[in-house]
TORVEXZA-146474 format. One record per atom (N, C-alpha, C): y negated, z negated, x negated; residue number from 1; atom name. Coordinates in nm, 3 decimals, always signed. Example, Ala and Ser with C-alpha at 12.3 -4.5 7.8 and 13.67 -1.06 7.14 Angstrom:
BEGIN
+0.569:-0.780:-1.319:1:N $
+0.450:-0.780:-1.230:1:CA $
+0.330:-0.780:-1.320:1:C $
+0.225:-0.708:-1.285:2:N $
+0.106:-0.714:-1.367:2:CA $
-0.003:-0.787:-1.290:2:C $
***
This chain:
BEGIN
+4.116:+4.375:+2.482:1:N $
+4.159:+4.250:+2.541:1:CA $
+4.036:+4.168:+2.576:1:C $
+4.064:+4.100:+2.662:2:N $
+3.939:+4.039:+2.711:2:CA $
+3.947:+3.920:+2.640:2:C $
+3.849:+3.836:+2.653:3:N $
+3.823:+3.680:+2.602:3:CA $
+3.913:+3.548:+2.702:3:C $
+3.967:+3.570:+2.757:4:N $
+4.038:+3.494:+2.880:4:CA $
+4.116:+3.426:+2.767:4:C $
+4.145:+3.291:+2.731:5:N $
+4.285:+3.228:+2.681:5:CA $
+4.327:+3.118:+2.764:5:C $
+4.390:+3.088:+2.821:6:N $
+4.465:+2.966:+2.844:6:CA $
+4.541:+2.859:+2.735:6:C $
+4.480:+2.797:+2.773:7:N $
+4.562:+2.714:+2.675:7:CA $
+4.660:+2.532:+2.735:7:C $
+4.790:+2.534:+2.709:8:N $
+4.876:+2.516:+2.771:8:CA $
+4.901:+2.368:+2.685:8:C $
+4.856:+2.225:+2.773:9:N $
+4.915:+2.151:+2.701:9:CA $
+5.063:+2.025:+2.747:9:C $
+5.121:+2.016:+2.701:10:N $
+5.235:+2.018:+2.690:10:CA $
+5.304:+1.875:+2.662:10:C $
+5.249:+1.777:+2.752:11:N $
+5.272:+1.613:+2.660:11:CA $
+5.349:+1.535:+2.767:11:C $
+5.413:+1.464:+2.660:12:N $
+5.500:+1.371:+2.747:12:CA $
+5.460:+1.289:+2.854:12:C $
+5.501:+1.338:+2.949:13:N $
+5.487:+1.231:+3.102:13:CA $
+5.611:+1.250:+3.217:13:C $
+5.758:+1.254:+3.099:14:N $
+5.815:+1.210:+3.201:14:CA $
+5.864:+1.332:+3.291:14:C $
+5.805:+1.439:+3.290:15:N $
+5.859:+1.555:+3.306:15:CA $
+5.973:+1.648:+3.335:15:C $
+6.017:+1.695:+3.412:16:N $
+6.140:+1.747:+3.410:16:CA $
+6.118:+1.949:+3.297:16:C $
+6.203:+1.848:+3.185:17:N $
+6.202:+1.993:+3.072:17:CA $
+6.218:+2.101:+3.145:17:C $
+6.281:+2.134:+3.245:18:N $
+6.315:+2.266:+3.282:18:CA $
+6.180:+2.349:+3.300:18:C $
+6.083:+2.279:+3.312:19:N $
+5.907:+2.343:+3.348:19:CA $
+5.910:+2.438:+3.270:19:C $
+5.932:+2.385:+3.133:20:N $
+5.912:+2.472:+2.969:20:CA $
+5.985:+2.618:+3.003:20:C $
+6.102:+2.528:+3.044:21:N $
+6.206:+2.720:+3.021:21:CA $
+6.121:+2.813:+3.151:21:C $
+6.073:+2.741:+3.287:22:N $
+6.008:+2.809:+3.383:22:CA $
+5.894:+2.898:+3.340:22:C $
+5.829:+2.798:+3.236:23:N $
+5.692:+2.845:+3.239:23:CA $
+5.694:+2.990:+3.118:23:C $
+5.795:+2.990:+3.005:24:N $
+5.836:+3.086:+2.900:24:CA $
+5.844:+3.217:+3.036:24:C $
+6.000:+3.173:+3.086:25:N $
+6.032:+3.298:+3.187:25:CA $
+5.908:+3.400:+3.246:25:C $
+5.854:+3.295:+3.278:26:N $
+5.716:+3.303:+3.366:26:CA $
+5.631:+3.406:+3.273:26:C $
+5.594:+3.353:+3.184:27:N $
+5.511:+3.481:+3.068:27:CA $
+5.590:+3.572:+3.073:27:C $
+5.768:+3.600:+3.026:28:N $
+5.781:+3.681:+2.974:28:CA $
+5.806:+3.806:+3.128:28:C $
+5.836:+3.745:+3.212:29:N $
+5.817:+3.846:+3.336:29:CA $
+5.694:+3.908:+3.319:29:C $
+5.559:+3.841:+3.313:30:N $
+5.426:+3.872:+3.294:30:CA $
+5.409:+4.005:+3.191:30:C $
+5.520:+4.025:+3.096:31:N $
+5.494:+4.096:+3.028:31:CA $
+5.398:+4.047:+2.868:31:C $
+5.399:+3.895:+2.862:32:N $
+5.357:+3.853:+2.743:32:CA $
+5.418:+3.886:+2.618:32:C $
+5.361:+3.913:+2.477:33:N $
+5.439:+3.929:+2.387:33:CA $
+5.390:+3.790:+2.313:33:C $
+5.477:+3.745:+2.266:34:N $
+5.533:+3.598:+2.157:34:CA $
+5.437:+3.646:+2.027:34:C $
+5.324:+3.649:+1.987:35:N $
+5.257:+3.688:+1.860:35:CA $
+5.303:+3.558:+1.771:35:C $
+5.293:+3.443:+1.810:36:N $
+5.287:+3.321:+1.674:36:CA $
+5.417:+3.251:+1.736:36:C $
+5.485:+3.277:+1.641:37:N $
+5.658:+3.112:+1.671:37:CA $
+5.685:+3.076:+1.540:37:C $
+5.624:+2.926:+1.509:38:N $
+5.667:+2.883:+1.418:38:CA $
+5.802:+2.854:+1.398:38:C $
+5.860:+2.873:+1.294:39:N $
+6.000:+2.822:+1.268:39:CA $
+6.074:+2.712:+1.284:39:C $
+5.942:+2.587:+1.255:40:N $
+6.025:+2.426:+1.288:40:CA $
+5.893:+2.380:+1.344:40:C $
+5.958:+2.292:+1.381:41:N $
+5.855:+2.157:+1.441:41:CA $
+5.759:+2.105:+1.341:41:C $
+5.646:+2.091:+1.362:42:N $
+5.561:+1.950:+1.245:42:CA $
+5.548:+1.826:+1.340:42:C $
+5.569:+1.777:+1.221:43:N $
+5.560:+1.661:+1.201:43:CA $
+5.397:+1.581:+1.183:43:C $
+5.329:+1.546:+1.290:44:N $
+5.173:+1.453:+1.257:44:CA $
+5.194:+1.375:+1.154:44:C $
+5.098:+1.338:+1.120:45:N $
+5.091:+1.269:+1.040:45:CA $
+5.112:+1.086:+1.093:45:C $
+5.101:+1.082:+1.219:46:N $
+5.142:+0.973:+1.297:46:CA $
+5.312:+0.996:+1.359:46:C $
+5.356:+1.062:+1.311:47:N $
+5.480:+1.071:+1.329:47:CA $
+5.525:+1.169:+1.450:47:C $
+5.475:+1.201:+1.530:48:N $
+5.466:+1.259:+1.666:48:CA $
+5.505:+1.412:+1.630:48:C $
+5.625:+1.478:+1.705:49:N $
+5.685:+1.584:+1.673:49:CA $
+5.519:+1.648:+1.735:49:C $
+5.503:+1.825:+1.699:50:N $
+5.445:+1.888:+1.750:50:CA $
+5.480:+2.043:+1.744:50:C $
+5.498:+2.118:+1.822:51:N $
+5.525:+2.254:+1.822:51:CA $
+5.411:+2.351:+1.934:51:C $
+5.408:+2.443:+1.876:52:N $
+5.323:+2.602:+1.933:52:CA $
+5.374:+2.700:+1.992:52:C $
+5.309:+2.793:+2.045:53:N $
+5.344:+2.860:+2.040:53:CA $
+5.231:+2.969:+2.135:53:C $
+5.182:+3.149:+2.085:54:N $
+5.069:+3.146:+2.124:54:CA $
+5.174:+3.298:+2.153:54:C $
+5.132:+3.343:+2.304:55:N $
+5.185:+3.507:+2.337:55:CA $
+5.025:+3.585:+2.420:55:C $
+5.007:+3.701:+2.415:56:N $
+4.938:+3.764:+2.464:56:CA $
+5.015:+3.856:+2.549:56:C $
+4.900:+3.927:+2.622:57:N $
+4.933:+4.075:+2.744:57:CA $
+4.754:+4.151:+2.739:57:C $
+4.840:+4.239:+2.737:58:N $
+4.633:+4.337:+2.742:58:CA $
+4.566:+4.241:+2.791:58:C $
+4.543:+4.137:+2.893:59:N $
+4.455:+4.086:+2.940:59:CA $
+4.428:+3.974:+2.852:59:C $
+4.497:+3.874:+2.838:60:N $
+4.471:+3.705:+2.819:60:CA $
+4.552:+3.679:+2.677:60:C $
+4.538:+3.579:+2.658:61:N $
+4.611:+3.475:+2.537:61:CA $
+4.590:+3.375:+2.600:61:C $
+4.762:+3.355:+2.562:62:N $
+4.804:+3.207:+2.601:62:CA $
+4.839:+3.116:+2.468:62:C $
+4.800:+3.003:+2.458:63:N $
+4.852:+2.917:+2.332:63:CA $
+4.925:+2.788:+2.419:63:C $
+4.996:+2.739:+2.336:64:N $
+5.117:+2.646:+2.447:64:CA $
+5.120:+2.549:+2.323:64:C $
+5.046:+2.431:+2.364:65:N $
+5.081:+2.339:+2.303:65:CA $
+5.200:+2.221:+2.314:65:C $
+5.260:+2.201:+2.244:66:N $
+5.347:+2.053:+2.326:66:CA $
+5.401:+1.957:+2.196:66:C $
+5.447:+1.802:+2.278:67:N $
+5.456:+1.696:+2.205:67:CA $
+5.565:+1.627:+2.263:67:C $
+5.628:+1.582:+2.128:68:N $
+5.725:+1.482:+2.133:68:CA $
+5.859:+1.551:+2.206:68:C $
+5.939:+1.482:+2.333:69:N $
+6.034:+1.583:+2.388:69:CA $
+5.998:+1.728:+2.428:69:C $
+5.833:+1.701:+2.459:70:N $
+5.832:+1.854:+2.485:70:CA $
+5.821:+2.000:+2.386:70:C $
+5.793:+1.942:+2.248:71:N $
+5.809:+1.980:+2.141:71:CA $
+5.920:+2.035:+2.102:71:C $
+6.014:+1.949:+2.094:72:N $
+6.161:+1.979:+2.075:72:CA $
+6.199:+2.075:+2.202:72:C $
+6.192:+2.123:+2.345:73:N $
+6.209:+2.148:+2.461:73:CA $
+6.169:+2.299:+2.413:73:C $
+6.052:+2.315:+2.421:74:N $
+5.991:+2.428:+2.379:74:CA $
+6.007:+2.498:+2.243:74:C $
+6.062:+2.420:+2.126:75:N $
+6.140:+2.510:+2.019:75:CA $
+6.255:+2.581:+2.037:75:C $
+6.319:+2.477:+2.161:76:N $
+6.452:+2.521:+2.178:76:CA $
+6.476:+2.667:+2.258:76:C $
+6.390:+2.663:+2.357:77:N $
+6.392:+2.734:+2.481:77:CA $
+6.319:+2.903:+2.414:77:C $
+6.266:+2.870:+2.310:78:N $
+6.173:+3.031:+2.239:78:CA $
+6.268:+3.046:+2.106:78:C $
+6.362:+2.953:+2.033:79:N $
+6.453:+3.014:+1.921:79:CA $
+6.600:+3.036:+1.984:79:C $
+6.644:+2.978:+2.114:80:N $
+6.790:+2.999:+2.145:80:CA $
+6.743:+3.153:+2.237:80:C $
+6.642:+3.202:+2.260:81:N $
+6.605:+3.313:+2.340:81:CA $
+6.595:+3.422:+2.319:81:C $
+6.563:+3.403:+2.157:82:N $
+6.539:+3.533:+2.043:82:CA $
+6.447:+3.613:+2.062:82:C $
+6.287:+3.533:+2.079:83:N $
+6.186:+3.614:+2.109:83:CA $
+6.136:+3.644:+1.961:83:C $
+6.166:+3.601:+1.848:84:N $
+6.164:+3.642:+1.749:84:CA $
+6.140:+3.805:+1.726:84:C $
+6.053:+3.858:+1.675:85:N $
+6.029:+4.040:+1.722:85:CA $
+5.963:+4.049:+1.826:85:C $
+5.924:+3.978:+1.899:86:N $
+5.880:+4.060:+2.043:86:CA $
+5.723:+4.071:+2.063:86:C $
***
């Protein structure tokens, strides 16, 4: 694998959520596999939801950061999907 990562950040501005489910689809056409899905959301220590989530393909790693609605958006869209295993 090469050194290539992207890294994907993910913060509230108002956004139309559907990006999240676009941008998942989007990897998983790519052929990305889901290596890290945390189970729940954390919680900052400033209160601010935060969720992950990191998939690879022979080439790249992607890590996907996001906050607040997009946090919640992006838990939803990778546990109602059942990439769990993949």
């Amino acid at each position: 694998m090469s050194n290539l990562i992207t890294n994907y950040n993910l913060v509230y501005k108002g956004s139309e959520l559907g990006e999240i489910k676009d941008l998942i689809d989007e990897l998983k056409n790519k052929q990305y596999t889901f290596t890290i899905i945390p189970e729940e959301i954390i919680y900052m220590n400033n209160g601010i939801k935060y969720y992950y989530i990191e998939a690879e393909s022979k080439d790249s790693k992607v890590l996907i950061n996001s906050y607040g609605s997009e946090a919640e958006e992006l838990f939803k869209q990778v546990h109602e999907r059942s990439f769990f295993g993949n």
